[in-house]
C-alpha positions in Angstrom: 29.6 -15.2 -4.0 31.3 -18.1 -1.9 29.2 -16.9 1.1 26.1 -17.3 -0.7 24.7 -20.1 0.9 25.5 -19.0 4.4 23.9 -15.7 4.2 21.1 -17.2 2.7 20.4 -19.3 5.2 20.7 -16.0 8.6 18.4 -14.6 6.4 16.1 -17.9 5.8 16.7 -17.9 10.1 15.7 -14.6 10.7 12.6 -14.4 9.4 11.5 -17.5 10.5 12.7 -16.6 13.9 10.4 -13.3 13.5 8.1 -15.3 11.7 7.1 -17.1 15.1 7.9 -14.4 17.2 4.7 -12.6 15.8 2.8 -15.3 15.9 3.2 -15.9 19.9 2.4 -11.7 19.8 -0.5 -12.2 18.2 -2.0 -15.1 20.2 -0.9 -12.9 23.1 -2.9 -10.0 22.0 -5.7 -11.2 19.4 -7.0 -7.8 19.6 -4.6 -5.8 17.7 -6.8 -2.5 16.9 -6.7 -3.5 13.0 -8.7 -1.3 10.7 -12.2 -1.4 10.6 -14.7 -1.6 8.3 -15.8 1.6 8.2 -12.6 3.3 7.7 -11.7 1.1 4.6 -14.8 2.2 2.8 -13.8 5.7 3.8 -10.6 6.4 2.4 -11.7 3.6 -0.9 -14.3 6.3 -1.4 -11.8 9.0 -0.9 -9.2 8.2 -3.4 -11.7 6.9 -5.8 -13.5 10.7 -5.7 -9.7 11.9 -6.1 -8.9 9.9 -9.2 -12.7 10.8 -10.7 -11.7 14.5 -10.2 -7.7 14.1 -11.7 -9.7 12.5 -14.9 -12.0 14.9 -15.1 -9.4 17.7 -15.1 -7.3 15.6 -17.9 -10.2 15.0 -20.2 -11.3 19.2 -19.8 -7.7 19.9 -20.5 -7.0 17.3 -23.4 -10.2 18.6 -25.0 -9.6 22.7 -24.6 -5.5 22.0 -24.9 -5.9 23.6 -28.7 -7.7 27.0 -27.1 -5.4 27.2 -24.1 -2.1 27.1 -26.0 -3.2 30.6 -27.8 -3.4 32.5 -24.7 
């Protein structure tokens, strides 16, 4: 615990020091290939349609869960 303070400040050092080494990267490169548009909508759609269809199959199975346990 009496190193506290020193470690605290390499840490508070390196990631300002990586801080502002990403910044000169991306004024370097302002293109980076970040995701587009179309992609997002994509994969919101995606996981939405998978979570609709997990809901669906909770709600038929809470609902038949008295007729399935006799089998």
């Amino acid at each position: 615990m009496k190193h506290t303070a020193e470690h605290t400040y390499r840490v508070a050092h390196w990631l300002t020091t990586r801080l502002e080494e990403s910044l000169k990267e991306a004024s370097r490169q302002p293109d980076r290939g970040d995701i587009s548009t179309t992609t997002v909508i994509i994969w919101v759609a995606a996981v939405t349609g998978a979570v609709l269809i997990a809901g669906t199959i909770a709600i038929v199975i809470a609902k038949y869960n008295g007729v399935l346990s006799g089998l």
